[in-house]
VEXSE-913849 format. One line per 5 residues: their letters; for each residue x, y, z of N, C-alpha, C. Coordinates in steps of 0.001 Angstrom, whole numbers, plus 500000, padded with zeros to 6 digits. Layout:
% residues N
a = X:Y:Z:X:Y:Z:X:Y:Z ~ ... $
END
This chain:
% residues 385
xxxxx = 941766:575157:182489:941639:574681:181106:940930:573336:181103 ~ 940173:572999:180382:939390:571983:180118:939908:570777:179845 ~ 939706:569649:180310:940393:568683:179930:939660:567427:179424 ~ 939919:566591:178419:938751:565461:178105:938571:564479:179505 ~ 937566:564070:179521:936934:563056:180732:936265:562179:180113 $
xxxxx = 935768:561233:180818:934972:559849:180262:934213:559745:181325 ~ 932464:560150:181780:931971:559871:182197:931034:558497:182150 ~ 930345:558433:183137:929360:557034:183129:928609:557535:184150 ~ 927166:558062:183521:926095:557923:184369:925123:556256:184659 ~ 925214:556198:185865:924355:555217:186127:923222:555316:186373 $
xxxxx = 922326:554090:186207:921019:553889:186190:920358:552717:186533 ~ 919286:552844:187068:918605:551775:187312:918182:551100:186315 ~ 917893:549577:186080:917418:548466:185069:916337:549293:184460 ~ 916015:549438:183327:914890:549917:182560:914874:551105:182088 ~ 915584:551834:182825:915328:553197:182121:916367:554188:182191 $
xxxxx = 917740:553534:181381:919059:554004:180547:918612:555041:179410 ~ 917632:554352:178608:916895:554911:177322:916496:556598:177948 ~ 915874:556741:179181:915430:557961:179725:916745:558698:180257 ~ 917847:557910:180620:919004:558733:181051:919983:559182:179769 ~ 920197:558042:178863:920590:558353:177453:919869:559751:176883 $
xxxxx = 919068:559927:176787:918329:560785:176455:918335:562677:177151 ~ 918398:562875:178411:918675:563378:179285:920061:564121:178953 ~ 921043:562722:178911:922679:563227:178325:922465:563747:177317 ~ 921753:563130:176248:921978:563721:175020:921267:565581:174665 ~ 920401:565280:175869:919804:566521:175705:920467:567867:176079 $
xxxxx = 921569:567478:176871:922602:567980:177509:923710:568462:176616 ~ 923548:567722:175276:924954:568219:175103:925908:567227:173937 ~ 925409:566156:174499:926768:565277:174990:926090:563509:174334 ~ 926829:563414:173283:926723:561625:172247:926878:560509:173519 ~ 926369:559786:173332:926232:558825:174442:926254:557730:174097 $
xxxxx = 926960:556416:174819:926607:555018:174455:925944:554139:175785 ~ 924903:553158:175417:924145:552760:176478:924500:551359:176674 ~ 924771:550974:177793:924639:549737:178297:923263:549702:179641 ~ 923659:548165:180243:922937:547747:180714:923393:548611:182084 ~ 922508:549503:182719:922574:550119:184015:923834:551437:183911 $
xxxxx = 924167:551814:182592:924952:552895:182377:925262:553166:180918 ~ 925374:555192:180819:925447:555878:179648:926736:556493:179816 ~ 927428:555952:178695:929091:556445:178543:929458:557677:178120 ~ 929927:558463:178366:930020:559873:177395:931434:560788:177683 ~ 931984:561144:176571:933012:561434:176605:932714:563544:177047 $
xxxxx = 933432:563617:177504:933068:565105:178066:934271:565935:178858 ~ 934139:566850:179562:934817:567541:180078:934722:567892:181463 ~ 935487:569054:182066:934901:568958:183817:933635:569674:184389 ~ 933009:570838:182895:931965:571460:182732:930341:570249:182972 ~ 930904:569210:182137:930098:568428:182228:929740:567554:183259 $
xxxxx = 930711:567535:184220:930484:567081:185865:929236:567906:186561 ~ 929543:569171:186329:928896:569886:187164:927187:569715:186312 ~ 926888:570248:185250:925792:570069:184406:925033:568665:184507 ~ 926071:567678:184430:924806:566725:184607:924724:566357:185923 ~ 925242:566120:186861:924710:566187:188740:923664:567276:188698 $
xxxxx = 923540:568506:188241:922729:569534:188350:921337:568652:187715 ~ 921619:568515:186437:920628:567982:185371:920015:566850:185066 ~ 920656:566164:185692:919971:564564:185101:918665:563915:186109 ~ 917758:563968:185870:916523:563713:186635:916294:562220:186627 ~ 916728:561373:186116:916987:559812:186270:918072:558970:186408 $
xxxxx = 919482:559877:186398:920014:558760:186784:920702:558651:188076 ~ 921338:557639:188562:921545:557445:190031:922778:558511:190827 ~ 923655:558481:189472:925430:558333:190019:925869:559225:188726 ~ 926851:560023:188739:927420:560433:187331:929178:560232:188282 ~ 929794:559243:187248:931218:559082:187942:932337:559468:186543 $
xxxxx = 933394:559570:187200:934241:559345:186224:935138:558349:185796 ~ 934819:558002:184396:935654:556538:184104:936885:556194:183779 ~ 937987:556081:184866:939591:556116:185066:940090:555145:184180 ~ 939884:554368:184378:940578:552953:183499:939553:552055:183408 ~ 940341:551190:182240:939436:549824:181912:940219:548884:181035 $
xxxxx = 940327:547770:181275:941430:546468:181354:940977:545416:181642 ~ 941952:544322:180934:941275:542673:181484:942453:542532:182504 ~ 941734:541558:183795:942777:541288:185012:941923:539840:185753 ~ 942799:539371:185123:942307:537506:185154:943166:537457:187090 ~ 944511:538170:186901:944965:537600:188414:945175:538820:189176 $
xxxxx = 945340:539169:190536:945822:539827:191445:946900:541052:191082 ~ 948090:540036:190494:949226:540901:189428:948755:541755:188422 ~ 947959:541395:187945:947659:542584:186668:946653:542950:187147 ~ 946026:543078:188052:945073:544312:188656:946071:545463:189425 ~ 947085:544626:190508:947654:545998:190696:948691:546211:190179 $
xxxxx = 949640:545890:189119:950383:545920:188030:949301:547604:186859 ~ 948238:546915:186745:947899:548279:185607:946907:549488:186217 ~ 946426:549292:187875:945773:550314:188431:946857:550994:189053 ~ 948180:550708:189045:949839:551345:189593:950057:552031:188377 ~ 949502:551817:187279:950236:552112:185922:949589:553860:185843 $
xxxxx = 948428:553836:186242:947642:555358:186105:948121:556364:186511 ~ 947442:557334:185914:948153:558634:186444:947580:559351:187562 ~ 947679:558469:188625:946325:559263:189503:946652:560316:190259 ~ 947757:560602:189963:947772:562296:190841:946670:563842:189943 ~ 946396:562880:188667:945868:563846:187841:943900:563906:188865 $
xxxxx = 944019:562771:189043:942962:563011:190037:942709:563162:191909 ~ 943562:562785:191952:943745:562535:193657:944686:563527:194263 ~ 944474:564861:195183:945831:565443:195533:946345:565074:196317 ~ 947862:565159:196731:948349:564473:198127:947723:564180:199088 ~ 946499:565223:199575:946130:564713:200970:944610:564225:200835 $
xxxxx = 944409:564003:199876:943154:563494:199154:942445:561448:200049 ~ 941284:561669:200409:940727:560381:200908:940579:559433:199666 ~ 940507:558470:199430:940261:557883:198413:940090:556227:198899 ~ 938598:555799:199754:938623:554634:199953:937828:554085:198991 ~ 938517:552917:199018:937607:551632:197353:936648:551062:198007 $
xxxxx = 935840:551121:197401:934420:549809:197220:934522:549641:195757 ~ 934047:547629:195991:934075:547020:194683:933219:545962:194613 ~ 932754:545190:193611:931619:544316:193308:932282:543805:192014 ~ 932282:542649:191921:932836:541418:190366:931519:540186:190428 ~ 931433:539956:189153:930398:539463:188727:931247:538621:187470 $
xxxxx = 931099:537449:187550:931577:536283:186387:932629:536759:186364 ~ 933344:536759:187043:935149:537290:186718:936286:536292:187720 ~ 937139:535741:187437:937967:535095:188243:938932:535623:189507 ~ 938664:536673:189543:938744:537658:190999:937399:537995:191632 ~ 937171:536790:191769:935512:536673:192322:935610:537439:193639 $
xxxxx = 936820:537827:194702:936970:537948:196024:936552:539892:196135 ~ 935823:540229:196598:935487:541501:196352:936948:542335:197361 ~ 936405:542008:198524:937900:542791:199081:939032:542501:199378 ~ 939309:541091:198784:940958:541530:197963:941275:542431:196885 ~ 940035:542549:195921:940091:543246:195223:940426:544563:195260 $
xxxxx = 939699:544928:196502:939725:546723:197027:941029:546451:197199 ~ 941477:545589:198733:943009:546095:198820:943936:546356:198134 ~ 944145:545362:196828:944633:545373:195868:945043:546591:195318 ~ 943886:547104:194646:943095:548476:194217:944146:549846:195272 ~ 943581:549701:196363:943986:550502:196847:945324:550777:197363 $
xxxxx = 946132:549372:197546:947464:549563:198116:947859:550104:196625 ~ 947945:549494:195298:948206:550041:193925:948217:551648:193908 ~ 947453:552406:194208:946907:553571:194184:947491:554447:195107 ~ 947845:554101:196386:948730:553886:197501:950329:554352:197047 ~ 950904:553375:196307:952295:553399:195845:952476:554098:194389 $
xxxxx = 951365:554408:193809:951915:555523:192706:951560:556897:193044 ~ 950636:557086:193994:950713:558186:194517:952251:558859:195436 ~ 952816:557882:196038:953802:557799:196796:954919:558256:195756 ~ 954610:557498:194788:956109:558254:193332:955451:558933:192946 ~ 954715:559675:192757:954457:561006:192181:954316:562362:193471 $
xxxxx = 954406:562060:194655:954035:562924:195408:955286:562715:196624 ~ 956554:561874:196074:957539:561591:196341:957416:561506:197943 ~ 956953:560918:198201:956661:560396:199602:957268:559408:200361 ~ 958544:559211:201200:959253:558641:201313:958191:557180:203084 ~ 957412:557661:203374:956654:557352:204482:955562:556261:203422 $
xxxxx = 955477:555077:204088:954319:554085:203752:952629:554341:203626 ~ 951946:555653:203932:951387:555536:204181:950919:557537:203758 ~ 949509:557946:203723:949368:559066:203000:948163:559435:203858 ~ 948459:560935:204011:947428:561211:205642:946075:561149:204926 ~ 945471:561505:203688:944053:561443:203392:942996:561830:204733 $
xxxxx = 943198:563147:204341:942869:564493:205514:941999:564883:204502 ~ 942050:564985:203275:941710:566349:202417:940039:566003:201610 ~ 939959:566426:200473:938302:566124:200402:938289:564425:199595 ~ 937336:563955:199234:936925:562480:199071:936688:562442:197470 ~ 937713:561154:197385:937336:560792:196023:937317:559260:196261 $
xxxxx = 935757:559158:195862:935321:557506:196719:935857:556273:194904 ~ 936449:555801:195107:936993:554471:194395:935889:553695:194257 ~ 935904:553285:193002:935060:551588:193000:935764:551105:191393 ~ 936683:549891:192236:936568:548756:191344:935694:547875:190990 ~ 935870:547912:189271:933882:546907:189205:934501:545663:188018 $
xxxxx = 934214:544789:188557:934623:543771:188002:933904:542486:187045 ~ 933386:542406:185714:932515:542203:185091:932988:541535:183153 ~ 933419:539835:183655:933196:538961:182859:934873:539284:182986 ~ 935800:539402:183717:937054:539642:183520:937739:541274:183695 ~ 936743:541470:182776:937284:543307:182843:936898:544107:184063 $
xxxxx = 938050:544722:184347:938015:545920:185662:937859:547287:184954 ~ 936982:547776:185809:936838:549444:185523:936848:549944:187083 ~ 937721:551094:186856:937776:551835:187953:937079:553200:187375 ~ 936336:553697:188515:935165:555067:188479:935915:555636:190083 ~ 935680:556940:189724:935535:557616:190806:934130:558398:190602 $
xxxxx = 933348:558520:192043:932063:559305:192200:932319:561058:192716 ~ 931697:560930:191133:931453:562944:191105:930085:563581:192130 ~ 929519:562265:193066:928314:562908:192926:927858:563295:194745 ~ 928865:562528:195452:928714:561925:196538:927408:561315:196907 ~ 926299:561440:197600:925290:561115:198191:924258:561087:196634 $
xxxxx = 923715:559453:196734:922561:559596:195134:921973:560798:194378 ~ 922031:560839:193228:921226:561749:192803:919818:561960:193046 ~ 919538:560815:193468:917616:560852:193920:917887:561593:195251 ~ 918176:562339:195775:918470:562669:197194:918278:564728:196251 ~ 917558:564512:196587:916953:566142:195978:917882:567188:197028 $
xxxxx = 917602:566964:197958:917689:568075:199310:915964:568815:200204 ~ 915491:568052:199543:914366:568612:199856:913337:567718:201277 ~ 913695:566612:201015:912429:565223:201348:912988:565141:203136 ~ 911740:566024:203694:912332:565795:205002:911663:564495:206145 ~ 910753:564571:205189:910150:562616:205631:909364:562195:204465 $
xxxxx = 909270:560871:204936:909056:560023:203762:908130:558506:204951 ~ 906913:557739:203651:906346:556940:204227:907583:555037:204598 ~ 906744:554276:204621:907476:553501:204464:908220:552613:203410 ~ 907451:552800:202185:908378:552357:200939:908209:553268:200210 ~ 909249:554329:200265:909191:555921:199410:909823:555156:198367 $
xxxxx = 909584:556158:197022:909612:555581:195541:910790:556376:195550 ~ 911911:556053:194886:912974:557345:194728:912528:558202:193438 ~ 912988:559384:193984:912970:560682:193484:913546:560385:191393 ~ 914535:559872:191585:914822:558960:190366:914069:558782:189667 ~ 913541:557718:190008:912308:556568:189198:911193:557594:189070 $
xxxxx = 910766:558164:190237:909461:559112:190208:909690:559955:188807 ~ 910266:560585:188335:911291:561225:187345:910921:560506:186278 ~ 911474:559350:186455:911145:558645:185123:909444:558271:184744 ~ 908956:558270:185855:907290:557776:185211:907176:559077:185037 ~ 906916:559926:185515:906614:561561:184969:907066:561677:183221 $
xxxxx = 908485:561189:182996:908882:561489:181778:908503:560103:180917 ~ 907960:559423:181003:907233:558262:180019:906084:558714:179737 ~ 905443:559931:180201:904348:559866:179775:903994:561287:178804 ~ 902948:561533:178361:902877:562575:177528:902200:563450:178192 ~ 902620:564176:179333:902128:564816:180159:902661:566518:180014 $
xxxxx = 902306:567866:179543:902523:568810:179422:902363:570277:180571 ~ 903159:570479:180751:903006:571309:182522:901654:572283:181842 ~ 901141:572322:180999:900022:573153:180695:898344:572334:180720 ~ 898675:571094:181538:897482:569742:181769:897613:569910:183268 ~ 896351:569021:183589:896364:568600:184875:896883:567726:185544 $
xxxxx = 897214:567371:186277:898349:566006:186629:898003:565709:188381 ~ 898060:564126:188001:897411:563797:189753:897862:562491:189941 ~ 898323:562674:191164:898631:561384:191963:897832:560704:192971 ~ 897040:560055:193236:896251:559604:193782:896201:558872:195036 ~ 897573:558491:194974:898887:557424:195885:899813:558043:196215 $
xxxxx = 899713:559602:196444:900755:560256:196577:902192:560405:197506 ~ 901591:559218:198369:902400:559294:199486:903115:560367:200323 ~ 904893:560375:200350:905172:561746:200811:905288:562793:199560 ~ 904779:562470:198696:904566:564036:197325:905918:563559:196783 ~ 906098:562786:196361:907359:562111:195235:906865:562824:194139 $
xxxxx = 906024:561747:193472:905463:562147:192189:905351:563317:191775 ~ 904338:563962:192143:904172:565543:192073:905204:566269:192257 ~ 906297:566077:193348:907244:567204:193538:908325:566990:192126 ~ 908208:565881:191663:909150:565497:190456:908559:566015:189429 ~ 906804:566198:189397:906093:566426:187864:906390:568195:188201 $
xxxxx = 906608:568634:188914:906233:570045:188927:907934:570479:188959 ~ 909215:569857:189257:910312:570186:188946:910553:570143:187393 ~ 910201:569245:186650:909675:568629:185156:909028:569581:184718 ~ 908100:570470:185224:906672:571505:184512:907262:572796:184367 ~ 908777:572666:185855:909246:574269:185697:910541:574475:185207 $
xxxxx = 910622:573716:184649:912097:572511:184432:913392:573774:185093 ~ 913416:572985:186458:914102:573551:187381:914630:572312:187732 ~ 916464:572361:187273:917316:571696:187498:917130:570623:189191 ~ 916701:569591:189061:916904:568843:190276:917494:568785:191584 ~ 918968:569182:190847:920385:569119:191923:920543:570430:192370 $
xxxxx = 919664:571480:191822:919932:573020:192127:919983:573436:193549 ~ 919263:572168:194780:919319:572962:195841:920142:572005:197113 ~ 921273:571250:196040:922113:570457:197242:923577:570428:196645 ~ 924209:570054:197192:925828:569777:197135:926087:568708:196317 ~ 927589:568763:195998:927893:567575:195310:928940:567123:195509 $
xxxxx = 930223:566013:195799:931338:566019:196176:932649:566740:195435 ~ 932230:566942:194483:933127:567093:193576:933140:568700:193637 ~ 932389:569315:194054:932679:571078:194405:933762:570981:195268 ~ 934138:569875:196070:935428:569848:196928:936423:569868:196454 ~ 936673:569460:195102:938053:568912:194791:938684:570125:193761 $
xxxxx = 940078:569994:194400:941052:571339:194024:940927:571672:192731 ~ 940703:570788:191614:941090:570742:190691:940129:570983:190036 ~ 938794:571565:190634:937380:571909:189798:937676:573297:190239 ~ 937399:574023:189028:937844:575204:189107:935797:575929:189897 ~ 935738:576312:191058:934721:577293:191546:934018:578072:190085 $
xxxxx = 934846:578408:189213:933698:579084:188138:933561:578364:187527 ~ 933608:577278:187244:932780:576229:186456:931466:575799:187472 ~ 931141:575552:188447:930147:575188:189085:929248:576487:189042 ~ 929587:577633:189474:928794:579453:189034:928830:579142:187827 ~ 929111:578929:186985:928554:579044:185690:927511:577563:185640 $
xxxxx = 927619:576723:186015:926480:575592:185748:925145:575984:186779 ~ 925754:576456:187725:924169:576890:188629:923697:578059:188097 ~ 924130:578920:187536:923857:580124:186750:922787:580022:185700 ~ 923416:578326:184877:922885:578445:183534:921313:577466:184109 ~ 921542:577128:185043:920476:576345:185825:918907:577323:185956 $
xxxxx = 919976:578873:186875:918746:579148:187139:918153:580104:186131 ~ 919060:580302:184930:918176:581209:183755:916990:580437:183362 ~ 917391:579142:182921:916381:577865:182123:915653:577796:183028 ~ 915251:578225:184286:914244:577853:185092:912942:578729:184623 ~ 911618:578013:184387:910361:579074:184219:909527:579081:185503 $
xxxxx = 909990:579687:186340:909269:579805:187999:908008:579913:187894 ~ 907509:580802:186707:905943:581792:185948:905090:580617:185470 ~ 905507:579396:185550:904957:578731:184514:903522:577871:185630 ~ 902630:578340:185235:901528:577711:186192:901462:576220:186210 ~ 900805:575805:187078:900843:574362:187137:899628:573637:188169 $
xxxxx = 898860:572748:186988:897942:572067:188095:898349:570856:188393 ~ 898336:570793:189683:899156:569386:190211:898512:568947:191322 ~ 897885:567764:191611:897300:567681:192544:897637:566000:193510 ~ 897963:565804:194641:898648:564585:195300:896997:564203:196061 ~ 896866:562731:196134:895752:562650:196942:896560:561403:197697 $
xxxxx = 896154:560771:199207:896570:559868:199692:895548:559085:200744 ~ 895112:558253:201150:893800:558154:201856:894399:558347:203512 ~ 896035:558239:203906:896515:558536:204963:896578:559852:205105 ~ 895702:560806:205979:896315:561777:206737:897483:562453:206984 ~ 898178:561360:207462:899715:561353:208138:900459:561630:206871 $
xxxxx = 900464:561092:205878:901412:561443:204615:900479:562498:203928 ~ 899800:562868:204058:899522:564352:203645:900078:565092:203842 ~ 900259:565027:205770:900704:566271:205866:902230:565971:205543 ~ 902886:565134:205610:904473:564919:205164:904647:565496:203856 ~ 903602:565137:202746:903576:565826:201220:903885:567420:201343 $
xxxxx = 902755:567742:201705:902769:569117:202487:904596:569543:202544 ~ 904795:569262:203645:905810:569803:204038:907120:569590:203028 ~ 906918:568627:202491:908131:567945:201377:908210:568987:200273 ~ 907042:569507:200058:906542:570713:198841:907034:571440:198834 ~ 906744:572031:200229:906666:573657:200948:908718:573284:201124 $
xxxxx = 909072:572365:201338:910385:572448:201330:911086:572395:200048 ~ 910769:572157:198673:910611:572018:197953:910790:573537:197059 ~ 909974:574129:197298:909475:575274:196939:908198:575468:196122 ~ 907016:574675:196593:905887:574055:195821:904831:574577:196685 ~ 904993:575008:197828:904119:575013:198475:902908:575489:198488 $
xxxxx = 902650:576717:197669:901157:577003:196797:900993:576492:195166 ~ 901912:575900:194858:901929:575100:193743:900870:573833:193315 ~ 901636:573423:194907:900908:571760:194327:899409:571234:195439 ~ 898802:570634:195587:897975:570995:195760:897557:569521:196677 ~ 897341:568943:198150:897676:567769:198345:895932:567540:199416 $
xxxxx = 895317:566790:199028:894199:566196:199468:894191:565192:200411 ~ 893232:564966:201184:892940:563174:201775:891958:563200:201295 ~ 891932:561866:200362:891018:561214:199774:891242:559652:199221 ~ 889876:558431:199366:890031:557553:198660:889830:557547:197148 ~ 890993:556533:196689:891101:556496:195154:889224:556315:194816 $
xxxxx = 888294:556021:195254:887295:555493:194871:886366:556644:194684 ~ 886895:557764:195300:886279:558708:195408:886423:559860:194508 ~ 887979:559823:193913:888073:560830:193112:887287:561101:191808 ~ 887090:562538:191308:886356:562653:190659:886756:564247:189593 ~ 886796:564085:188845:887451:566101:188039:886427:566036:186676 $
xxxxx = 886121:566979:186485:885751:567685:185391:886407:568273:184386 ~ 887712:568141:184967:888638:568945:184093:888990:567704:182643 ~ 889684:568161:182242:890065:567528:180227:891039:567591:179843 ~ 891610:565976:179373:892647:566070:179512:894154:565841:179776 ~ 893672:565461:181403:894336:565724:182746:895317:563807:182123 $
xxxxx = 896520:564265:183556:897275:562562:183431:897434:562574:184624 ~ 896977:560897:184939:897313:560515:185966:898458:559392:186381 ~ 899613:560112:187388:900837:559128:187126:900857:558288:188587 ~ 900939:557114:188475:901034:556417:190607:901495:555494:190425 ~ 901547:555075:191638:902436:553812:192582:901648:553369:193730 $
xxxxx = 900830:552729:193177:899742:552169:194531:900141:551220:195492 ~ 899718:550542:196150:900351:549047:197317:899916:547946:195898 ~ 901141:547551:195954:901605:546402:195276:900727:545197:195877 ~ 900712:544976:196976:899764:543652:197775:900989:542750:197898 ~ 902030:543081:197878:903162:542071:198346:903296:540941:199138 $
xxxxx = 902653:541481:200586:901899:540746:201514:901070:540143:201166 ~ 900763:538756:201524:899663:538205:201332:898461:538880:202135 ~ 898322:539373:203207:897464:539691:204452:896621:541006:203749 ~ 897705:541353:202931:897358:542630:201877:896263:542683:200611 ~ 896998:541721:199573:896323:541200:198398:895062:541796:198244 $
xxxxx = 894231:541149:199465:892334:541222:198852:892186:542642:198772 ~ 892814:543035:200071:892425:544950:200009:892830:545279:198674 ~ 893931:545146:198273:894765:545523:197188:894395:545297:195683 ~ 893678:544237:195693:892814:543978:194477:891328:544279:194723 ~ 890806:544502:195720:889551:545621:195644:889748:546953:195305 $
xxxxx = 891005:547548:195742:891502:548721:196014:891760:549061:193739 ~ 892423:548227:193386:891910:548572:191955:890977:547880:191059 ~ 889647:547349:191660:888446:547631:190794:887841:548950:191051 ~ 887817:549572:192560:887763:550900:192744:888285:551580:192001 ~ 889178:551550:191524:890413:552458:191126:889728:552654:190193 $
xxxxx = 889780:551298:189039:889126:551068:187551:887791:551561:187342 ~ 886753:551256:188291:885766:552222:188301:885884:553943:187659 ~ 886226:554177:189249:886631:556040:189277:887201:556303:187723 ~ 888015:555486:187418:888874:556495:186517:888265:556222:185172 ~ 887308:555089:185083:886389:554811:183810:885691:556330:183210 $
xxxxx = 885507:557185:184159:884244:558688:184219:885532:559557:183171 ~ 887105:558917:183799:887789:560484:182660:888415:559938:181669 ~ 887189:560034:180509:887348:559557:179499:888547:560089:178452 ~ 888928:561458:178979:890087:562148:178280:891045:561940:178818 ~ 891082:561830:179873:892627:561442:180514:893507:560496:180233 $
xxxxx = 895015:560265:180326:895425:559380:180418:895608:559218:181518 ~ 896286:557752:181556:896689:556661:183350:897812:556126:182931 ~ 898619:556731:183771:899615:555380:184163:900363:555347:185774 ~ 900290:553719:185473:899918:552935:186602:901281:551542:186762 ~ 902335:551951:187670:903336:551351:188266:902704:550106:189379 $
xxxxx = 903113:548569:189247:902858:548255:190062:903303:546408:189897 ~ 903763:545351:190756:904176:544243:190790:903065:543232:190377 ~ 901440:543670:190945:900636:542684:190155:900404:542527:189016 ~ 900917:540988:189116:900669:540580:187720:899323:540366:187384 ~ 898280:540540:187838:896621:540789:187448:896141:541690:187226 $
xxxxx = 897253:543051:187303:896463:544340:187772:895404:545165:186652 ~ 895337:544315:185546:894532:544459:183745:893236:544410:184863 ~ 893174:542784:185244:892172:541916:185311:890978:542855:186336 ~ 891651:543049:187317:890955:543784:188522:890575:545481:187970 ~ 891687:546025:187471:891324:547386:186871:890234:547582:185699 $
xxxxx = 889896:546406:184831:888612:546315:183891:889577:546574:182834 ~ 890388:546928:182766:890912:547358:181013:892740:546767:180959 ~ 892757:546714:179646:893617:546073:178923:894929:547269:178541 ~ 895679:547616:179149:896740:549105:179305:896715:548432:177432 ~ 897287:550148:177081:898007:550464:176064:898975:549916:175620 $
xxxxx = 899944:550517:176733:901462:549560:176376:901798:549328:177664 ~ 902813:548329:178307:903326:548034:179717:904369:548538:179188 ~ 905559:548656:180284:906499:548529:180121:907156:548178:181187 ~ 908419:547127:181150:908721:546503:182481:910445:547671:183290 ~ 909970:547766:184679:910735:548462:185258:911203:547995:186313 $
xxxxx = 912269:548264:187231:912583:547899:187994:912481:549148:189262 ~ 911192:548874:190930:911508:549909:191160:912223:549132:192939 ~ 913490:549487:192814:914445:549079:193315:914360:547450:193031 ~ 914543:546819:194010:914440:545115:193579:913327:544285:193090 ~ 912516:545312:193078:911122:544750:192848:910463:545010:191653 $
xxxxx = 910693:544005:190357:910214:543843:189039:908754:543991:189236 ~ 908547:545590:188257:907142:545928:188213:907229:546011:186330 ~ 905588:546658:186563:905264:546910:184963:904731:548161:185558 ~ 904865:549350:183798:904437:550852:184273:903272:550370:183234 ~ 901708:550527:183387:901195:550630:183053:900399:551571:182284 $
xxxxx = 900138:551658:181095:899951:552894:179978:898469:552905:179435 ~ 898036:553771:180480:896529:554032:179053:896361:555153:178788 ~ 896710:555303:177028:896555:556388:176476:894919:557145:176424 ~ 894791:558454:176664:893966:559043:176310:893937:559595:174912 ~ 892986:560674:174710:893229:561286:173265:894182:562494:174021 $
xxxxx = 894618:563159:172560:895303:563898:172892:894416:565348:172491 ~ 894792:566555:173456:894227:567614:173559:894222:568412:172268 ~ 893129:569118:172332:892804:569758:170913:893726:571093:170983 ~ 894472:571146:169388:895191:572280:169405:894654:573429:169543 ~ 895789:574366:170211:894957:575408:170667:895810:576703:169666 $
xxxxx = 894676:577747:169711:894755:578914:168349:896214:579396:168502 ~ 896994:579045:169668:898499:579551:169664:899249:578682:168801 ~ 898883:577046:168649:899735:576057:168343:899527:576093:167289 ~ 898526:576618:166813:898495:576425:165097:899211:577769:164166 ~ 899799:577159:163595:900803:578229:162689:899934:578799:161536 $
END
């Protein structure tokens, strides 16, 4: 039987608005904060959005939430819960925690706290006369989060990130997560019935995300999740979410997708990331310099993540590397561009003035996604009513 839950999907800085959205598309009213979307739901909805959500990090569940200025009233009201409703007797359950402006500034006193609390009401509900609880059985990972005073305790539905496809069996040296890749795909007005190219493709991020997006084939469809472990998820609720996964899938749906990279070596990694993927006559992966590319086609969007020039030793290449860029892509006058990246010059060197920026975060490193709109494609005799 179904029971109400309080989820919280997390997210990276910038793009809640794309995970908000996602939930809502799902189903399910949402409220947004900074790095998480709140939503009240059920245990159906565990399984659906780990399957479904193509941007956000984490989908947990939200146990409690309380002010705890001292030690005492942290484990005074995390003793107070009902946690056998989540944890079974032989259940793992170790805490990780992080506080931010809060007067339990000490992170792992906090856990212990947390956890001896959790510890002793399990012990009265599972009448356990022994100090101590074998946590043999499957994992329900704890995090106390501590923020301007108030504690929230989450448990993770998801185990291992949601950017963790199952697919990516190598990757270059600063791979973009699967996540974020997700999200520039979905900022843009890109239709799996256009052409679409990555130019910077590295190990086939981009592309393997635009062409999961084109066939809209559930993300999480080909990996595990922690929460299929736990007693209390009933097995036909997960068959019914992978079920409803793979009806909505359009396998038929053609797709031009094309990865270019000027390394060799991550070609063939794209390659294989695809073909593991299930892309492998799908998508379509080149060696070539950005300076070189060239299509005829109409239309088309181009989504990347070029070298930032972080390095100084880097820079000059890196700002030659997009007047090239700006060149080449001057010829596709129908296309749109957008263009992820930390230089703050990158207008100046590319020749043109983006559409709209928008500022993102891709992991610690404050970028702008850069937007130049094309026109948009002429309706075609199906679209017109």
């Amino acid at each position: 039987m179904s029971r109400p839950i309080t989820l919280i999907a997390t997210s990276a800085m910038g793009i809640e608005s794309i995970v908000a959205k996602e939930v809502r598309a799902l189903g399910y009213e949402c409220e947004v904060d900074n790095g998480k979307i709140t939503f009240q739901a059920d245990e159906e909805a565990i399984c659906r959005t780990n399957l479904w959500l193509r941007t956000a990090d984490r989908v947990k569940i939200k146990v409690a939430e309380f002010q705890a200025t001292t030690f005492e009233e942290l484990f005074e009201q995390t003793k107070a819960i009902d946690w056998a409703r989540y944890i079974p007797e032989n259940g793992q359950f170790p805490v990780i925690g992080k506080s931010v402006k809060s007067k339990l500034a000490s992170v792992p006193d906090c856990q212990k706290i947390v956890k001896k609390a959790i510890v002793e009401k399990l012990k009265q509900q599972y009448k356990k006369a022994r100090d101590w609880l074998e946590e043999t059985g499957a994992l329900y990972r704890i995090e106390i989060s501590l923020h301007k005073d108030v504690a929230t305790l989450t448990i993770d539905t998801s185990g291992s990130g949601l950017h963790k496809r199952g697919f990516r069996i190598d990757q270059g040296e600063a791979p973009l997560k699967e996540t974020m890749a997700a999200a520039l795909v979905m900022l843009t007005n890109w239709t799996p019935d256009r052409p679409f190219v990555d130019p910077f493709c590295g190990s086939g991020t981009i592309p393997i995300e635009a062409a999961l997006i084109g066939q809209n084939i559930a993300p999480g469809f080909n990996r595990e999740f922690v929460s299929e472990t736990w007693e209390w998820m009933d097995e036909k609720i997960w068959e019914r979410a992978r079920e409803e996964a793979e009806d909505l899938a359009n396998y038929d749906q053609p797709l031009d997708i094309l990865g270019t990279d000027i390394d060799h070596r991550m070609i063939q990694i794209a390659k294989d990331n695809a073909l593991e993927a299930g892309f492998g006559d799908l998508i379509q992966f080149k060696q070539m310099q950005v300076k070189d590319f060239r299509s005829h086609k109409q239309y088309g969007v181009i989504v990347s993540n070029p070298p930032y020039g972080e390095r100084l030793g880097k820079r000059k290449a890196v700002e030659k590397m997009y007047v090239d860029m700006g060149e080449a892509f001057s010829l596709l006058d129908t296309w749109s561009i957008y263009i992820l990246t930390s230089h703050q010059q990158f207008e100046k060197y590319y020749g043109k003035k983006a559409t709209k920026k928008r500022k993102l975060f891709n992991g610690f490193i404050r970028t702008d996604y850069y937007q130049f709109w094309g026109p948009k494609p002429p309706k075609k005799i199906t679209d017109i009513k």
